[in-house]
ZAPARO-614176 format. One record per residue: residue number from 1; residue in one letter; x, y, z of N, C-alpha, C, O in turn. Coordinates in steps of 0.2 Angstrom, whole numbers, plus 5000, padded with zeros to 4 digits. Example, Ala and Ser with C-alpha at 12.3 -4.5 7.8 and 13.67 -1.06 7.14 Angstrom:
BEGIN
<r><i>1</i><aa>a</aa><n_X>5066</n_X><n_Y>4972</n_Y><n_Z>5039</n_Z><ca_X>5062</ca_X><ca_Y>4978</ca_Y><ca_Z>5039</ca_Z><c_X>5066</c_X><c_Y>4984</c_Y><c_Z>5039</c_Z><o_X>5071</o_X><o_Y>4983</o_Y><o_Z>5042</o_Z></r>
<r><i>2</i><aa>s</aa><n_X>5064</n_X><n_Y>4989</n_Y><n_Z>5035</n_Z><ca_X>5068</ca_X><ca_Y>4995</ca_Y><ca_Z>5036</ca_Z><c_X>5064</c_X><c_Y>5000</c_Y><c_Z>5039</c_Z><o_X>5067</o_X><o_Y>5006</o_Y><o_Z>5040</o_Z></r>
//
This chain:
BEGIN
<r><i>1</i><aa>x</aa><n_X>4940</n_X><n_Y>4885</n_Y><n_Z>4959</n_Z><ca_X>4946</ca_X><ca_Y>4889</ca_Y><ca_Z>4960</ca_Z><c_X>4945</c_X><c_Y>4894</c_Y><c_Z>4966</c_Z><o_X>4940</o_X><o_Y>4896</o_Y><o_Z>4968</o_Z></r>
<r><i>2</i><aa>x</aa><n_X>4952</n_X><n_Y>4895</n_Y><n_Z>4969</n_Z><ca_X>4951</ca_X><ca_Y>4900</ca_Y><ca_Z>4976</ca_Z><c_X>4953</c_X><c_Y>4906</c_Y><c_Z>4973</c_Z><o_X>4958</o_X><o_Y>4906</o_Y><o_Z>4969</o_Z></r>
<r><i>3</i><aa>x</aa><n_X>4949</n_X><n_Y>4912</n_Y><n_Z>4975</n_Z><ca_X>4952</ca_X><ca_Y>4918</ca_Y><ca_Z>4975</ca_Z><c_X>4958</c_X><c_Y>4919</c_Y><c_Z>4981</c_Z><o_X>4957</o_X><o_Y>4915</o_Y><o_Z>4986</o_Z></r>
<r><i>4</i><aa>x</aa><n_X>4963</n_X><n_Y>4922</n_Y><n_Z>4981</n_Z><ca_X>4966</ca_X><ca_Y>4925</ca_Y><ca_Z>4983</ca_Z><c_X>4965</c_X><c_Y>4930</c_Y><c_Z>4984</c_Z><o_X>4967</o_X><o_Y>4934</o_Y><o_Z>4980</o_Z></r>
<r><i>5</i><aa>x</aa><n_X>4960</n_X><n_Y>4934</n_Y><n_Z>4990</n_Z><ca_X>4959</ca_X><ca_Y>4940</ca_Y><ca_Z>4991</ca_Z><c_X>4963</c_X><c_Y>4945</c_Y><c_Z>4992</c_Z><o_X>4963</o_X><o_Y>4951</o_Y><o_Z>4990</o_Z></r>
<r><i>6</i><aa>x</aa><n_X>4968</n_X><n_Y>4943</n_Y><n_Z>4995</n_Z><ca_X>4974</ca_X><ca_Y>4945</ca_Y><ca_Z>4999</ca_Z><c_X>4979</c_X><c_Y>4949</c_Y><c_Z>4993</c_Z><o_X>4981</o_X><o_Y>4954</o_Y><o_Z>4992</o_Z></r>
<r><i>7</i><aa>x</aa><n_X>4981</n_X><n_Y>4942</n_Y><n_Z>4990</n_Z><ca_X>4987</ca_X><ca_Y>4944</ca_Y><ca_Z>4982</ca_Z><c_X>4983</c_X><c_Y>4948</c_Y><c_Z>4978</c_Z><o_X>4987</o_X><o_Y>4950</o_Y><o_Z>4974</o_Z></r>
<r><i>8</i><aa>x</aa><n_X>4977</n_X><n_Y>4949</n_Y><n_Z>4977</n_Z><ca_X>4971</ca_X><ca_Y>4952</ca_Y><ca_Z>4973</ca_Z><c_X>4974</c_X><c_Y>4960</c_Y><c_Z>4976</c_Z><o_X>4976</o_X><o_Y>4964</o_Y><o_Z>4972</o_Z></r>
<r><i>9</i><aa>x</aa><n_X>4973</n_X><n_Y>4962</n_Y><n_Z>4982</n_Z><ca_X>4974</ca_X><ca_Y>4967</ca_Y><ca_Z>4985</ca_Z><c_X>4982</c_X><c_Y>4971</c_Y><c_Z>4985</c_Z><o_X>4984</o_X><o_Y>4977</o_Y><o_Z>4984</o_Z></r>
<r><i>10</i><aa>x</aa><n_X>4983</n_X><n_Y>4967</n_Y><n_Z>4985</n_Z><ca_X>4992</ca_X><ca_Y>4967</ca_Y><ca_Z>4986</ca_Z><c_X>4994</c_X><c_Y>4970</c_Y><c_Z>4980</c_Z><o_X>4996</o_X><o_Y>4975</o_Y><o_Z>4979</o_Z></r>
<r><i>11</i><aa>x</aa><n_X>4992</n_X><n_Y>4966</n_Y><n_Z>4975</n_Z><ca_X>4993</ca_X><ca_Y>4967</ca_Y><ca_Z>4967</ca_Z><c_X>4989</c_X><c_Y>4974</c_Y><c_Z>4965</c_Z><o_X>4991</o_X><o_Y>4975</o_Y><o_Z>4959</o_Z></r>
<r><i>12</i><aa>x</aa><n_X>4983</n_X><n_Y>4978</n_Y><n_Z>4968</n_Z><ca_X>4981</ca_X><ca_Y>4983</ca_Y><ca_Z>4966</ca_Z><c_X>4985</c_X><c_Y>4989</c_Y><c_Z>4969</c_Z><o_X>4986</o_X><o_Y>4994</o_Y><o_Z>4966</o_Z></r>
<r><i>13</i><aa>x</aa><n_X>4987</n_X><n_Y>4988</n_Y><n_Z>4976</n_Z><ca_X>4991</ca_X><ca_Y>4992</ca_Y><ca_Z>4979</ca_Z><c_X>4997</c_X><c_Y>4995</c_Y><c_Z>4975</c_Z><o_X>4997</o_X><o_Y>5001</o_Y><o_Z>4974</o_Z></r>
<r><i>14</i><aa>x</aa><n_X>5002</n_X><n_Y>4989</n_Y><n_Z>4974</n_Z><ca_X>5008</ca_X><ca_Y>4989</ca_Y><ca_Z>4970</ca_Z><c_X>5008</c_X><c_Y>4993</c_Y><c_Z>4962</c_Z><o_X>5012</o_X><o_Y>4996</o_Y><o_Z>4959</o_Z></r>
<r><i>15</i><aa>x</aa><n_X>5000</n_X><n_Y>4991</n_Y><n_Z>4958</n_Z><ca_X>5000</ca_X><ca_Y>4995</ca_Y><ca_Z>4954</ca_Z><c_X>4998</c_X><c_Y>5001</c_Y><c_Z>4955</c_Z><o_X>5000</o_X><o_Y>5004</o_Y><o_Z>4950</o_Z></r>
<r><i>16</i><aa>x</aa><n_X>4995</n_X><n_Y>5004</n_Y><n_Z>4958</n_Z><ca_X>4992</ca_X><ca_Y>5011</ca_Y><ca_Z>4961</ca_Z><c_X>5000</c_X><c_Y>5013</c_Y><c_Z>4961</c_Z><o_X>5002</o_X><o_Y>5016</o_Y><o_Z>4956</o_Z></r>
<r><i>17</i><aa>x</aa><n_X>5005</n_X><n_Y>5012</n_Y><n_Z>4967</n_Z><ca_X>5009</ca_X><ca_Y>5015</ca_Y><ca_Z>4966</ca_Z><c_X>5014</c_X><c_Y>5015</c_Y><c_Z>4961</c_Z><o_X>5016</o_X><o_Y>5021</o_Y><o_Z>4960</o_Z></r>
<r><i>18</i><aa>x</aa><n_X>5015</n_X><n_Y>5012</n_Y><n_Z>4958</n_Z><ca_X>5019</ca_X><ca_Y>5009</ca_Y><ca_Z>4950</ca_Z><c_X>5016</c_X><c_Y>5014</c_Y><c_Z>4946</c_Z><o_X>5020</o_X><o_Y>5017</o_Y><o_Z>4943</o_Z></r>
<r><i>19</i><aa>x</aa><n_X>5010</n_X><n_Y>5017</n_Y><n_Z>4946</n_Z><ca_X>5007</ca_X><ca_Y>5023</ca_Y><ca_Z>4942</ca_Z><c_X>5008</c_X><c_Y>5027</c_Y><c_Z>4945</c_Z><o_X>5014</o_X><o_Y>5029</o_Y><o_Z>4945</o_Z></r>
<r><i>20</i><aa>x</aa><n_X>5006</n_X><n_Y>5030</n_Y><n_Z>4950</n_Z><ca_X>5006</ca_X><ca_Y>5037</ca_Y><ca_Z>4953</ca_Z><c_X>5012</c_X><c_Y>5037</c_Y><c_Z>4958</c_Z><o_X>5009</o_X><o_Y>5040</o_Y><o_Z>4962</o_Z></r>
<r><i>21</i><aa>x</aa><n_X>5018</n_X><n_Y>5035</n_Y><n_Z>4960</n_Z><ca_X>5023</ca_X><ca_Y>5036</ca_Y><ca_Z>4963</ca_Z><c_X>5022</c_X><c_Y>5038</c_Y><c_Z>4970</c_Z><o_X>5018</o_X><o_Y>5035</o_Y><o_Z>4974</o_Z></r>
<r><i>22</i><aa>x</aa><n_X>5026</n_X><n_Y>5042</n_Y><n_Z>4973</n_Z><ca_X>5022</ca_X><ca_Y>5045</ca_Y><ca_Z>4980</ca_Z><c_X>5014</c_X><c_Y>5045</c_Y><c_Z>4981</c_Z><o_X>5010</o_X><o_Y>5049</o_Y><o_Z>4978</o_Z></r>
<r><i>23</i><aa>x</aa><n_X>5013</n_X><n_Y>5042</n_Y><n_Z>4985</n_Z><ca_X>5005</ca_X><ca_Y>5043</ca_Y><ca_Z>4986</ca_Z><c_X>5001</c_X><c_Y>5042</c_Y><c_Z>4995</c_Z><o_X>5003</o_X><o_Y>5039</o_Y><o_Z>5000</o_Z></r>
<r><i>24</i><aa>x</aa><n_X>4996</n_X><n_Y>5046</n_Y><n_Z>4994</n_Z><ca_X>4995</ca_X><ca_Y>5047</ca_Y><ca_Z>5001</ca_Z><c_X>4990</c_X><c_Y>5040</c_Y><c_Z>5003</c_Z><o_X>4985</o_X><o_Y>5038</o_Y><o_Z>4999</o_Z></r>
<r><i>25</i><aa>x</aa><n_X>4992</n_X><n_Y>5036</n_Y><n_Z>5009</n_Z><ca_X>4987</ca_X><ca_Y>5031</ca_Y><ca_Z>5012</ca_Z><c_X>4980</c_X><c_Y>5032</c_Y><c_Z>5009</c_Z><o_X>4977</o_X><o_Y>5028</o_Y><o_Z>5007</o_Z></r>
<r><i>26</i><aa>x</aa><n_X>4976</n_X><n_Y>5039</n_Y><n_Z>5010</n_Z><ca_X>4970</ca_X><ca_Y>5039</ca_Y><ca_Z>5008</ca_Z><c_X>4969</c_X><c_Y>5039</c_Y><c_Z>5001</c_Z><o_X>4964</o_X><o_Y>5036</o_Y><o_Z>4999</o_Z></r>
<r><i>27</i><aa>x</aa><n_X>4971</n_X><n_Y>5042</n_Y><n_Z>4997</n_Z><ca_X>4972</ca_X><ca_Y>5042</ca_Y><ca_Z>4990</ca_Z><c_X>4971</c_X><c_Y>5033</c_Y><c_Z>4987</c_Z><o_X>4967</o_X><o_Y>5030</o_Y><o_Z>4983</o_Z></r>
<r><i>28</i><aa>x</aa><n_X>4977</n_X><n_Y>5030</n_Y><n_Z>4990</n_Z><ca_X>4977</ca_X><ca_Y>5021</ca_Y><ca_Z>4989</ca_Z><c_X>4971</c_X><c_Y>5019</c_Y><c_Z>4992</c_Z><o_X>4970</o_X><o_Y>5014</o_Y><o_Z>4989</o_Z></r>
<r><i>29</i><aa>x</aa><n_X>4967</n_X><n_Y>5020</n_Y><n_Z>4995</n_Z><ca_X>4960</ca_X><ca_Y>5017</ca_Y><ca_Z>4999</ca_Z><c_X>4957</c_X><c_Y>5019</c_Y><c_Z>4995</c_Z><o_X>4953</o_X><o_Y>5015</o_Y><o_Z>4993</o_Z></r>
<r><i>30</i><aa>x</aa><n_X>4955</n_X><n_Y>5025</n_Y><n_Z>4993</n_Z><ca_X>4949</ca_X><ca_Y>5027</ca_Y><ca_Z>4990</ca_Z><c_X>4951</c_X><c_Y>5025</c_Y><c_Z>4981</c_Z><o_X>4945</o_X><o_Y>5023</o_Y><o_Z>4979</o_Z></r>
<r><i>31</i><aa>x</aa><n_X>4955</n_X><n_Y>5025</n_Y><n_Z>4978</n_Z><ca_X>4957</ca_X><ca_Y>5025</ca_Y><ca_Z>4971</ca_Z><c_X>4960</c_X><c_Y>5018</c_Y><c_Z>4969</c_Z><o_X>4961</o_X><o_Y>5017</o_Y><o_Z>4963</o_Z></r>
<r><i>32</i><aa>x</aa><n_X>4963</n_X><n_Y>5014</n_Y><n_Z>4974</n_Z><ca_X>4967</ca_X><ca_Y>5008</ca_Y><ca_Z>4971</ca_Z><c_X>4961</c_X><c_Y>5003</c_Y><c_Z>4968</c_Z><o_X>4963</o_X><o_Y>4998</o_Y><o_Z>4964</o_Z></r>
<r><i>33</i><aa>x</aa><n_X>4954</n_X><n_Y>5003</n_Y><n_Z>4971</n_Z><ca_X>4950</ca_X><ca_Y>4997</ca_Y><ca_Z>4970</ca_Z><c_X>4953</c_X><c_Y>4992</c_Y><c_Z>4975</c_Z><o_X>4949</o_X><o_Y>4987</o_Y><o_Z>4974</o_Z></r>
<r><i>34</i><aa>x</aa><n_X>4958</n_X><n_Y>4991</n_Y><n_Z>4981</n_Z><ca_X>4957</ca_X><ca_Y>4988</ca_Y><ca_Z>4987</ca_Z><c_X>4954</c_X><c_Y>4988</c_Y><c_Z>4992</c_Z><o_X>4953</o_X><o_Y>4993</o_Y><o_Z>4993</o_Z></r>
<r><i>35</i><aa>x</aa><n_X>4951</n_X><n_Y>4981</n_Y><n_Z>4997</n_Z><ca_X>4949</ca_X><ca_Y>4983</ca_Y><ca_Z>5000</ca_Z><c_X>4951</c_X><c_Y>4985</c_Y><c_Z>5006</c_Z><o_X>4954</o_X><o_Y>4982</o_Y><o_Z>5011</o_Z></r>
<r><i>36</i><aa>x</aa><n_X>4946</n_X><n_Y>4994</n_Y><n_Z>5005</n_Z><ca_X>4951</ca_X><ca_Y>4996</ca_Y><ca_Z>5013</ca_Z><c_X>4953</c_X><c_Y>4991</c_Y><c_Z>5018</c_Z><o_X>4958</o_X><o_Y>4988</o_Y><o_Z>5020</o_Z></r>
<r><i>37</i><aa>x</aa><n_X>4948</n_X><n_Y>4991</n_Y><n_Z>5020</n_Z><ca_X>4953</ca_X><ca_Y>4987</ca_Y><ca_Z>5026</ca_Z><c_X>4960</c_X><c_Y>4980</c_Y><c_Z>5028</c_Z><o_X>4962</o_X><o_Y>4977</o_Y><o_Z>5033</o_Z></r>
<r><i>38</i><aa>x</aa><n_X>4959</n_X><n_Y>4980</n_Y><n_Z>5023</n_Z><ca_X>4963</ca_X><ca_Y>4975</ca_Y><ca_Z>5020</ca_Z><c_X>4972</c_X><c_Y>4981</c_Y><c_Z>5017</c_Z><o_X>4977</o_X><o_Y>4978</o_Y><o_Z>5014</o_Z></r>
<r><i>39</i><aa>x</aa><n_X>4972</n_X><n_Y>4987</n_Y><n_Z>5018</n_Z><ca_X>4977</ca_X><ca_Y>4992</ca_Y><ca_Z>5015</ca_Z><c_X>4981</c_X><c_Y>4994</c_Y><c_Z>5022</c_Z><o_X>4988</o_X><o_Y>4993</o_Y><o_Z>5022</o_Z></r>
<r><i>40</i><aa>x</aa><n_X>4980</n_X><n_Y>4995</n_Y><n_Z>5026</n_Z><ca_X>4985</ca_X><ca_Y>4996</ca_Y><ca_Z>5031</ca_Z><c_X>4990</c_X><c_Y>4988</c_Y><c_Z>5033</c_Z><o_X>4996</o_X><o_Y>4987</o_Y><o_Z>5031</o_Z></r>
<r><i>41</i><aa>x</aa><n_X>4987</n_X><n_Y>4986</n_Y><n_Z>5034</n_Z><ca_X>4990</ca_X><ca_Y>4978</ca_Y><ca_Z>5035</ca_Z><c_X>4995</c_X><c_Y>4978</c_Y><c_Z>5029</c_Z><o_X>5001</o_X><o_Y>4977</o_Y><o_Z>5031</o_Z></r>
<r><i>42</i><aa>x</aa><n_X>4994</n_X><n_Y>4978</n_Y><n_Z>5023</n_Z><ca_X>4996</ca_X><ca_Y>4978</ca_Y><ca_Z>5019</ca_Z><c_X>5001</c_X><c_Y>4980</c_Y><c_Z>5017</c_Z><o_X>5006</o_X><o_Y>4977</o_Y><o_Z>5015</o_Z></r>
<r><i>43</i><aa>x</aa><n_X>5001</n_X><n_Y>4987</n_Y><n_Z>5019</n_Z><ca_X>5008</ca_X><ca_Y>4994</ca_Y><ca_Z>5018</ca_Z><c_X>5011</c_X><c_Y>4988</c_Y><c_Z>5023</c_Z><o_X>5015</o_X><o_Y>4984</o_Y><o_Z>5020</o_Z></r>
<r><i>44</i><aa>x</aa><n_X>5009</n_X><n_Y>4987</n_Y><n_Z>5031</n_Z><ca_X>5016</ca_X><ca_Y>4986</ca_Y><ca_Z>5033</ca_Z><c_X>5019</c_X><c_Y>4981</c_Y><c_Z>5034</c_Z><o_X>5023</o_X><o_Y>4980</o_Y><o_Z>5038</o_Z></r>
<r><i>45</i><aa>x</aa><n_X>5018</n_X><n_Y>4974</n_Y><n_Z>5028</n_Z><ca_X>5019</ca_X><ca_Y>4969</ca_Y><ca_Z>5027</ca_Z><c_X>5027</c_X><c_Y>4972</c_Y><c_Z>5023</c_Z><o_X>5033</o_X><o_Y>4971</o_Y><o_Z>5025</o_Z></r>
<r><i>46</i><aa>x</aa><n_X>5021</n_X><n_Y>4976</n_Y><n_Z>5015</n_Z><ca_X>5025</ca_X><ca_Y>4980</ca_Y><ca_Z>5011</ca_Z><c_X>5034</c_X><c_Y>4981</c_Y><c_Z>5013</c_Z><o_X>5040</o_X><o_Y>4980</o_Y><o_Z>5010</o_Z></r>
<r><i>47</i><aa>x</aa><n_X>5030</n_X><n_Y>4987</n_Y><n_Z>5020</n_Z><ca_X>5036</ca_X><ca_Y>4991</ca_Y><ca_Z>5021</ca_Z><c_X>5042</c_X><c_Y>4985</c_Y><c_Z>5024</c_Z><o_X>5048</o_X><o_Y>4986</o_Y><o_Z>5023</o_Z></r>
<r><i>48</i><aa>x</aa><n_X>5038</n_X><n_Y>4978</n_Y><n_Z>5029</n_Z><ca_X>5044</ca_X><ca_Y>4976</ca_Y><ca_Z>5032</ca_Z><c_X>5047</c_X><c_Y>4973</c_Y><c_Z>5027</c_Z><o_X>5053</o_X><o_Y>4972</o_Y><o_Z>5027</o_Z></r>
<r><i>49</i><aa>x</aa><n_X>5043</n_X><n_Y>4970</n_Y><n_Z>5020</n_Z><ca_X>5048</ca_X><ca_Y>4966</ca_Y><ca_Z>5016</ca_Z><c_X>5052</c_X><c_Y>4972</c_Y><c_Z>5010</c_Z><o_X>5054</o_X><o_Y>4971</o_Y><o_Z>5005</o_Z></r>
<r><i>50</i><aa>x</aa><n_X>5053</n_X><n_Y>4977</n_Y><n_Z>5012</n_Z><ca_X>5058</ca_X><ca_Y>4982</ca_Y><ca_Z>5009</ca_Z><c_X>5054</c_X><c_Y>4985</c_Y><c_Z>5002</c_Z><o_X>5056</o_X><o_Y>4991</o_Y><o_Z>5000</o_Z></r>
<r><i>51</i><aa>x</aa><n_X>5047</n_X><n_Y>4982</n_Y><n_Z>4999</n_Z><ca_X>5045</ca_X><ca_Y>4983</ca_Y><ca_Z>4993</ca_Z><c_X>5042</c_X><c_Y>4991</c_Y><c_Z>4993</c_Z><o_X>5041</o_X><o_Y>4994</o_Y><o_Z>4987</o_Z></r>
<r><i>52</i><aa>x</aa><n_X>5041</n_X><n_Y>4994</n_Y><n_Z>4998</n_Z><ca_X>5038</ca_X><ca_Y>4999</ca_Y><ca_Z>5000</ca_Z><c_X>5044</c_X><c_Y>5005</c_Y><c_Z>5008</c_Z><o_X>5047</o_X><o_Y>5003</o_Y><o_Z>5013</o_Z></r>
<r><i>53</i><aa>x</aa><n_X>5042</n_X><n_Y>5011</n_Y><n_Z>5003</n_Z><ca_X>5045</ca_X><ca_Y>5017</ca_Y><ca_Z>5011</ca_Z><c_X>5040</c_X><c_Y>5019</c_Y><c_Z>5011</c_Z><o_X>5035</o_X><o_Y>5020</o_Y><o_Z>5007</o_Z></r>
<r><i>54</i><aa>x</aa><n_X>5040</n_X><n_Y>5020</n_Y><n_Z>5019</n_Z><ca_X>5034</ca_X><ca_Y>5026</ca_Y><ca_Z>5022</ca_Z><c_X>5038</c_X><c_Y>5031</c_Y><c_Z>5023</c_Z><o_X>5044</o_X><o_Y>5032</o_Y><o_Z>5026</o_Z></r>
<r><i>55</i><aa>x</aa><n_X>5034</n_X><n_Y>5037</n_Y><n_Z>5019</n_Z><ca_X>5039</ca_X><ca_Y>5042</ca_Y><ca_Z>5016</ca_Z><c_X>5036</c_X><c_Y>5048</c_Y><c_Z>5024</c_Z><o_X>5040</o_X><o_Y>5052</o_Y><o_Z>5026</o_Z></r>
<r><i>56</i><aa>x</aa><n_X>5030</n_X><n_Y>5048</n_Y><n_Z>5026</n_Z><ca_X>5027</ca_X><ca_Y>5052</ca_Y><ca_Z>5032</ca_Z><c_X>5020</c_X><c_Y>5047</c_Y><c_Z>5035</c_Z><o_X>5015</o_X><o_Y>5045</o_Y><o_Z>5032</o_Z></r>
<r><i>57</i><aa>x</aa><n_X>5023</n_X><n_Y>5046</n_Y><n_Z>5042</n_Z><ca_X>5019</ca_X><ca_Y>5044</ca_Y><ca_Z>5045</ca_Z><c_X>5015</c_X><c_Y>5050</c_Y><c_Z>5052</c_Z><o_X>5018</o_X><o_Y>5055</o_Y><o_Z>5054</o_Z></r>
<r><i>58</i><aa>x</aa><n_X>5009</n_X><n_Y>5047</n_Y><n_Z>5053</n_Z><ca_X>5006</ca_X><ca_Y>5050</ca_Y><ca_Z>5061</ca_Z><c_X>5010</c_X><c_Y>5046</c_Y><c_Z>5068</c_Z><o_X>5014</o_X><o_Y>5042</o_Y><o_Z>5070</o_Z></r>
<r><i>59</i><aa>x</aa><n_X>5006</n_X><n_Y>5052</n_Y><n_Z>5070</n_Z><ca_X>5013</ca_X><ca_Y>5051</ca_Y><ca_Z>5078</ca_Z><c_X>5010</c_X><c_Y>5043</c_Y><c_Z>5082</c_Z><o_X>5012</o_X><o_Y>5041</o_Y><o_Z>5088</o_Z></r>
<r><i>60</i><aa>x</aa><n_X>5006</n_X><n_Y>5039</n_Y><n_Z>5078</n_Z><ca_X>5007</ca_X><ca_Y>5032</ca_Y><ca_Z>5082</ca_Z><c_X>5011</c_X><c_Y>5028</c_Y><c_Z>5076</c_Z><o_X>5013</o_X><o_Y>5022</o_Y><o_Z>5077</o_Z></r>
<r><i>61</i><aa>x</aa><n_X>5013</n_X><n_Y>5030</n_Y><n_Z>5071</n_Z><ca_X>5017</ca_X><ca_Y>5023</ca_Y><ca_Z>5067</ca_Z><c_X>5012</c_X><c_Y>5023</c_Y><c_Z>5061</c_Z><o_X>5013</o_X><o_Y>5018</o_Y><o_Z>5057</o_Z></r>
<r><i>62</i><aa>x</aa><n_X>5007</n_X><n_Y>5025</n_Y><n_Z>5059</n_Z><ca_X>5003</ca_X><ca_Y>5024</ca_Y><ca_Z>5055</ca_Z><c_X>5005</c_X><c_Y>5027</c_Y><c_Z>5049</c_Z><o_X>5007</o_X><o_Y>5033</o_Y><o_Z>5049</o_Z></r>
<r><i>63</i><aa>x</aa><n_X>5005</n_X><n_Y>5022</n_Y><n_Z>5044</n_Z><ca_X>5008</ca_X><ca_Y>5029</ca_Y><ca_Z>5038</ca_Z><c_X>5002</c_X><c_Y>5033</c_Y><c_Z>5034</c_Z><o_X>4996</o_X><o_Y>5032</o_Y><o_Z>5035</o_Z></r>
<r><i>64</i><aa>x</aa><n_X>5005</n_X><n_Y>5037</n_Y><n_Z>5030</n_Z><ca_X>5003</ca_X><ca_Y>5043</ca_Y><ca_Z>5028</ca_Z><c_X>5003</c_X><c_Y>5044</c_Y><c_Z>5020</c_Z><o_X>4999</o_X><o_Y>5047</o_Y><o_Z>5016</o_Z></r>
<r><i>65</i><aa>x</aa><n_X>5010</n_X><n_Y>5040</n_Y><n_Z>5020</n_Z><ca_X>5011</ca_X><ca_Y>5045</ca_Y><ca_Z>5011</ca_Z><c_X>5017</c_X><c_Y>5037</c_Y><c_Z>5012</c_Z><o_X>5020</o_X><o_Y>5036</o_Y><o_Z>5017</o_Z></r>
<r><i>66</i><aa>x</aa><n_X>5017</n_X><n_Y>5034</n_Y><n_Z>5006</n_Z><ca_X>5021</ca_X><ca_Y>5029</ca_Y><ca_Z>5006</ca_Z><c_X>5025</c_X><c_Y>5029</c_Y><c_Z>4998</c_Z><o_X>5023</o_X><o_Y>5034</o_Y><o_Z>4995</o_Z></r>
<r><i>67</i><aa>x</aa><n_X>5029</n_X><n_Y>5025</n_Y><n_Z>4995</n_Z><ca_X>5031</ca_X><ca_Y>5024</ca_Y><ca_Z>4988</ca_Z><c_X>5034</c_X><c_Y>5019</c_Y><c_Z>4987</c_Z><o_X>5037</o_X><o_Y>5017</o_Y><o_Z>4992</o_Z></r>
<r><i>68</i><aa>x</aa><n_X>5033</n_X><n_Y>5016</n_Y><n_Z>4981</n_Z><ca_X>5037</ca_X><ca_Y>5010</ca_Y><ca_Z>4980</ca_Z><c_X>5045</c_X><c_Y>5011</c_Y><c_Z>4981</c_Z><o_X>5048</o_X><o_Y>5017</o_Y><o_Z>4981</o_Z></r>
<r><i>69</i><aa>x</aa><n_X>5048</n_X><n_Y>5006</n_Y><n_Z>4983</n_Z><ca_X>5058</ca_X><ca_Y>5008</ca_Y><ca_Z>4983</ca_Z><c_X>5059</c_X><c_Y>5007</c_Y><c_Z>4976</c_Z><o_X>5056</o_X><o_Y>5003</o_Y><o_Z>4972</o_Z></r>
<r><i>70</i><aa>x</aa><n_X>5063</n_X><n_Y>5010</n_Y><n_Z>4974</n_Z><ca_X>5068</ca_X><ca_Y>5008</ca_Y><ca_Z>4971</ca_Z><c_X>5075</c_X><c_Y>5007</c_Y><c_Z>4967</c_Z><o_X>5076</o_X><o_Y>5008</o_Y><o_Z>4962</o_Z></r>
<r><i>71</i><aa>x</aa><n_X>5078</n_X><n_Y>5004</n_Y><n_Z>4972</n_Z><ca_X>5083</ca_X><ca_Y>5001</ca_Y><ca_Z>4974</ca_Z><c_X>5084</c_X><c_Y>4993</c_Y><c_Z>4975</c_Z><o_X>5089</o_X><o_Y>4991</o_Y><o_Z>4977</o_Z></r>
//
């Protein structure tokens, strides 16, 4: 059987936020059980498929503080 690392990842992020609602990027890296590096990539997969806002980012585009939508 293949692991899907990726939907593994994906799937811990989504529920981190689903629990904790607004949440800071570092807070999801150190607390979700994903693997960091694999977390930025991820937010902005999130945010282009609508399932995620970046509620505060840094002055390159990097986010910050993200929440699930919903809407």
């Amino acid at each position: 059987m293949d692991t899907n690392y990726k939907q593994l990842d994906r799937d811990r992020v989504l529920l981190y936020l689903k629990e904790h609602g607004v949440s800071t990027v570092d807070a999801i890296v150190e607390q979700s059980g994903a693997e960091p590096l694999r977390i930025y990539p991820l937010l902005f997969e999130l945010a282009q498929e609508k399932i995620i806002r970046i509620v505060e980012e840094n002055a390159w585009g990097a986010p910050l503080k993200v929440v699930l939508r919903t809407e």
